[in-house]
C-alpha positions in Angstrom: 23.5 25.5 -14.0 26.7 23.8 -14.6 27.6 20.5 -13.5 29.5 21.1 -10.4 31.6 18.3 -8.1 28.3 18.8 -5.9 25.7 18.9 -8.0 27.8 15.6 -9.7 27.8 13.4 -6.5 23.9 14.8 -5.9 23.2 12.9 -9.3 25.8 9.9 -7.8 24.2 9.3 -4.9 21.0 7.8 -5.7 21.9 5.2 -8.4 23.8 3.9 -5.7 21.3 3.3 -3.2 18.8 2.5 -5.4 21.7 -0.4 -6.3 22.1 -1.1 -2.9 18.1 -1.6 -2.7 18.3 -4.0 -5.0 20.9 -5.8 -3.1 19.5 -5.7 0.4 15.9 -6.8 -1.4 17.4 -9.7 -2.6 19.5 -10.8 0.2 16.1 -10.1 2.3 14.3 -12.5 -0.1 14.2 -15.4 1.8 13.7 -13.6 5.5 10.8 -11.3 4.3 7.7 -11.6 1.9 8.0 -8.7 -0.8 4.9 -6.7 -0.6 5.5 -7.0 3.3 8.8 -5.9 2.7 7.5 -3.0 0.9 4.9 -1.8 3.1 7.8 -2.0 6.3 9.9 0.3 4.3 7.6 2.8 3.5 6.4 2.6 7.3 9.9 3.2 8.3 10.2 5.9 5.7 6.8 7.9 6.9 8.0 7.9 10.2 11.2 10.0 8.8 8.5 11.9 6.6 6.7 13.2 10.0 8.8 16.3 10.9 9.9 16.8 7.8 7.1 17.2 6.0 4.5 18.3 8.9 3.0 21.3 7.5 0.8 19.4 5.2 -1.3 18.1 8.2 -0.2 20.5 11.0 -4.1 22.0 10.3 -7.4 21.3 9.5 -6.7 23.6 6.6 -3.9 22.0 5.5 -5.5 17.9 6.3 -8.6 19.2 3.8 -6.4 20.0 1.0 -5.3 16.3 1.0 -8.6 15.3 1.4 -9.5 17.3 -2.0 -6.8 16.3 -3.6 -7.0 12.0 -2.1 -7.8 10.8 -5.7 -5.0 12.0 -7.7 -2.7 11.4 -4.3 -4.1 8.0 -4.4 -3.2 7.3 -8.0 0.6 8.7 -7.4 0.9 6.7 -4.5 -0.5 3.7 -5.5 2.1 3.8 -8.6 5.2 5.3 -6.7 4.3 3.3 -3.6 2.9 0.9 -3.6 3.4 -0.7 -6.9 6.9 -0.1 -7.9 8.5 -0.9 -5.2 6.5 -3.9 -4.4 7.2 -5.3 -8.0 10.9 -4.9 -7.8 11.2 -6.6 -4.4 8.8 -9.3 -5.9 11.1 -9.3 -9.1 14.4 -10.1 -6.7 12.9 -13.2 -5.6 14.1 -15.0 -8.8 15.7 -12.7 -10.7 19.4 -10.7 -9.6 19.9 -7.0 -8.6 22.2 -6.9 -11.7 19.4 -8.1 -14.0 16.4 -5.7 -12.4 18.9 -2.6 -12.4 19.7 -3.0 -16.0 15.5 -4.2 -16.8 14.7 -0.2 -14.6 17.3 1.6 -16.6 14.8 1.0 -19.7 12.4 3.3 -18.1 13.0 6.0 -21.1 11.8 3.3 -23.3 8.8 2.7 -21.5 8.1 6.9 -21.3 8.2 7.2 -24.9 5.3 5.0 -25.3 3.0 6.6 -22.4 3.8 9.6 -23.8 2.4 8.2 -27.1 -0.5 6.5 -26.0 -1.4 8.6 -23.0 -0.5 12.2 -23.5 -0.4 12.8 -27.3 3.6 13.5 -27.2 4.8 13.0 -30.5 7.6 10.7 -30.5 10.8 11.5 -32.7 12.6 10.0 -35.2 15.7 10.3 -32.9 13.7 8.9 -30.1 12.7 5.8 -31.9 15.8 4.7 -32.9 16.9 5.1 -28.8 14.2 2.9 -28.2 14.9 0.1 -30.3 18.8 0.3 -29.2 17.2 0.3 -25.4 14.7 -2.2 -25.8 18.2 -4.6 -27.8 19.6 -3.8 -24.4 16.6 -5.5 -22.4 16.2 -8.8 -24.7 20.0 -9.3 -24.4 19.2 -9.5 -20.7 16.3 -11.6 -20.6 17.5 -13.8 -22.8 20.7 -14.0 -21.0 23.0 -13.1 -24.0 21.9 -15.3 -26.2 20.0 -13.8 -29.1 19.8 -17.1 -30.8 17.3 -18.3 -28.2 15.1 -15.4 -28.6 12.4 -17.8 -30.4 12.1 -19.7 -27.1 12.4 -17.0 -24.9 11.9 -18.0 -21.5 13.1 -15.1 -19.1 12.4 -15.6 -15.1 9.4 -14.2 -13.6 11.3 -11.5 -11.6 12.5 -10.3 -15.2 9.0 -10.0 -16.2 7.4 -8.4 -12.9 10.4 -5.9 -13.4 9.1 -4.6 -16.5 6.1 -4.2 -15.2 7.7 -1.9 -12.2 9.4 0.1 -14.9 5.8 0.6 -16.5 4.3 1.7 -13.7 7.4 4.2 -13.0 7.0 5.7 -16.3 2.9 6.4 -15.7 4.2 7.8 -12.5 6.9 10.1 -14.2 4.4 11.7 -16.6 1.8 12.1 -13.6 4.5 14.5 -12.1 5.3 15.6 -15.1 1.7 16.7 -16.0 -0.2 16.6 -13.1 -4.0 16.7 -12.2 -5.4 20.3 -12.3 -5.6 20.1 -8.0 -2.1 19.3 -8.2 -1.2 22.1 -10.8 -0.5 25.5 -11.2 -2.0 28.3 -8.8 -4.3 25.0 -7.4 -1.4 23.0 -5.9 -0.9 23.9 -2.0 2.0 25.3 -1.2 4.1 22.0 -0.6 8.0 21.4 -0.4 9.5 18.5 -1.3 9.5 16.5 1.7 5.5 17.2 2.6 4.9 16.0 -1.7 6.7 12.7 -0.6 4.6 12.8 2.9 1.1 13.1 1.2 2.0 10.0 -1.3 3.5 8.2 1.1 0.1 8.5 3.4 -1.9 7.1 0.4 0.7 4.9 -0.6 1.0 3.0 2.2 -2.5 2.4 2.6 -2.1 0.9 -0.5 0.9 -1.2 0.6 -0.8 -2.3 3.7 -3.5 -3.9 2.0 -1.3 -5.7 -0.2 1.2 -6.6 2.3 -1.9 -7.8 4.8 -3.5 -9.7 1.6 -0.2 -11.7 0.9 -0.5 -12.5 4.9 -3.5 -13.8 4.2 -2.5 -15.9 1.5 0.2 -17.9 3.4 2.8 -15.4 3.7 6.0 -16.0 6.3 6.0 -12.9 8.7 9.0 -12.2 9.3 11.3 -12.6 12.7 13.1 -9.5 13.3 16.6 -9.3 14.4 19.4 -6.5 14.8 20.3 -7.4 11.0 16.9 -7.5 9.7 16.0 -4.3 11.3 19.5 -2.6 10.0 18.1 -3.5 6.5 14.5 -1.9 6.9 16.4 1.4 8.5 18.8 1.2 5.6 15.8 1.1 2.9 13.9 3.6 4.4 16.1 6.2 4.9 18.6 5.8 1.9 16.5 4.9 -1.1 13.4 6.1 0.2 13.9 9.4 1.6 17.8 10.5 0.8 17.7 9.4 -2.7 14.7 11.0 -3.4 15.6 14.7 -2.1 19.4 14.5 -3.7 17.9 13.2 -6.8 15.2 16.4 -7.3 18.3 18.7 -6.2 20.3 17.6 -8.9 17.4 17.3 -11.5 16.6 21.3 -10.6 20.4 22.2 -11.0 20.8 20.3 -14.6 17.4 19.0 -15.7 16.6 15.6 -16.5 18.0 14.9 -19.4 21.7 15.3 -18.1 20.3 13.5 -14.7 18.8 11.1 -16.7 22.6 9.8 -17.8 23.5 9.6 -14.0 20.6 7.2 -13.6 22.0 4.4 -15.6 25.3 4.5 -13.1 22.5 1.8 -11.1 23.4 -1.0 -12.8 27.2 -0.5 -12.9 27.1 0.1 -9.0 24.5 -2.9 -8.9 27.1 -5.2 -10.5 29.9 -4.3 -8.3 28.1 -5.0 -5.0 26.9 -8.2 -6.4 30.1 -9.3 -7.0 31.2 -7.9 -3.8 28.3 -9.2 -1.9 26.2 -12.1 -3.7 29.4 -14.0 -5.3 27.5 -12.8 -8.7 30.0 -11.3 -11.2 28.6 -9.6 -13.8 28.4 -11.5 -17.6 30.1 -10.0 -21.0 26.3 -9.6 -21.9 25.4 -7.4 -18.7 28.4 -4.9 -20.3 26.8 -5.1 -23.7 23.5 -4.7 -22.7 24.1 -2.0 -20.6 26.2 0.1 -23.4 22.8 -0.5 -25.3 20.5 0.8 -23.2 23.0 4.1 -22.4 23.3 4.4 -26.2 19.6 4.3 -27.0 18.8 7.5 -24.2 21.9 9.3 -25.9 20.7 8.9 -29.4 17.1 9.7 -28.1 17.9 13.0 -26.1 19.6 14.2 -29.8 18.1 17.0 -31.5 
């Protein structure tokens, strides 16, 4: 299909809320403990998940098939759910939306070597040489454009829990990509998009409960809710947790991922401009660098 004005601000859509995500996380930083904050917006989320996404527990039928099916469920929504998310809102705590948006658009990088280790995917010459112009793109950021101190690297620990997100997104991605035998082929129920997202999201937030209830435990602030605060948990729940999602898999079926994929990197670009906008934080020469990088390295790697 071609790339029509529609399909194009499908694809536009999402980078910008997921940028916006990382804006309202870190502005919520200091009102709300991040695997709380996680485990609120997937709450929030499920309760917009309900009617949508009924049919896969309108029936006992339909309740046992996600009881069959709990432990590859679990898996996705422990990954998509509740350990993604929960790292990047732990990552905004020290470092900036600019720098996380730009550490996420590495994913591709991070793909290449699951595939490699995980799933037996050959990885290309092409491919290689994308990754190491990506992963240039990442060490300018965490060393903060300066290469010279790259032998006393010291990058913040919301840089470093931010890889980790985008490690866990990419064992995600390939678990959609080649899913569990109850979850493929004539096996998977009879699911649309929105009752998919429902059964992680039921997993998930189990997950994200007990996380969120552990950091309680630990000494966490609970946070006082206001008009504002609550305007920011609608916000992430319903843009990049539910919109987002179902404009993104639109566009992906009309153009496929690799052309998707180029969309995608628009989250650090948008990210820059709100924080600018929003945070007083402009972005650097570096960030621009960087970013060229990381676009090059997933153009020279979807070459044939």
């Amino acid at each position: 299909m071609a790339l029509t004005p529609r399909v194009a601000a499908l694809l536009t859509l999402p980078p910008l809320l997921w940028a916006c995500n990382a804006l309202v996380g870190r502005l919520l930083a200091p009102l709300v403990p991040p695997l709380t904050l996680n485990a609120l917006r997937w709450a929030g989320a499920l309760l917009l998940l309900l009617p949508l996404g009924w049919g896969a527990i309108a029936t006992p039928a339909r309740r046992a098939e996600l009881r069959q099916r709990w432990r590859p469920l679990a898996l996705l929504g422990l990954l998509g759910v509740g350990s993604y998310n929960s790292l990047q809102y732990l990552a905004l705590q020290t470092s900036t939306p600019i720098n996380v948006t730009l550490i996420a658009a590495s994913t591709p990088l991070w793909m290449l070597l699951v595939g490699l280790l995980f799933f037996g995917e050959r990885v290309r010459a092409a491919q290689a040489v994308g990754a190491l112009l990506s992963m240039a793109g990442v060490l300018l950021v965490l060393v903060r454009g300066e290469f010279a101190g790259l032998t006393a690297l010291r990058p913040v620990p919301g840089d470093l829990w931010m890889l980790l997100a985008s490690l866990a997104w990419a064992i995600y991605s390939w678990l959609l990509a080649r899913p569990h035998a109850l979850l493929a082929g004539q096996q998977r129920p009879d699911w649309n998009w929105a009752e998919f997202l429902l059964a992680q999201t039921l997993f998930g937030l189990v997950i994200a409960s007990a996380a969120a209830g552990t950091e309680q435990a630990l000494g966490g602030s609970w946070p006082v809710f206001s008009p504002t605060l609550l305007a920011a948990l609608a916000f992430v729940a319903i843009g990049p947790s539910v919109l987002a999602y179902r404009c993104w898999g639109l566009g992906v079926a009309a153009v496929g991922p690799a052309v998707a994929g180029f969309f995608g990197n628009l989250s650090p670009l948008f990210a820059a401009l709100l924080s600018a906008l929003w945070l007083g934080q402009p972005p650097q020469p570096y960030h621009a660098v960087a970013f060229l990088l990381i676009v090059a390295g997933i153009a020279a790697s979807n070459r044939r």
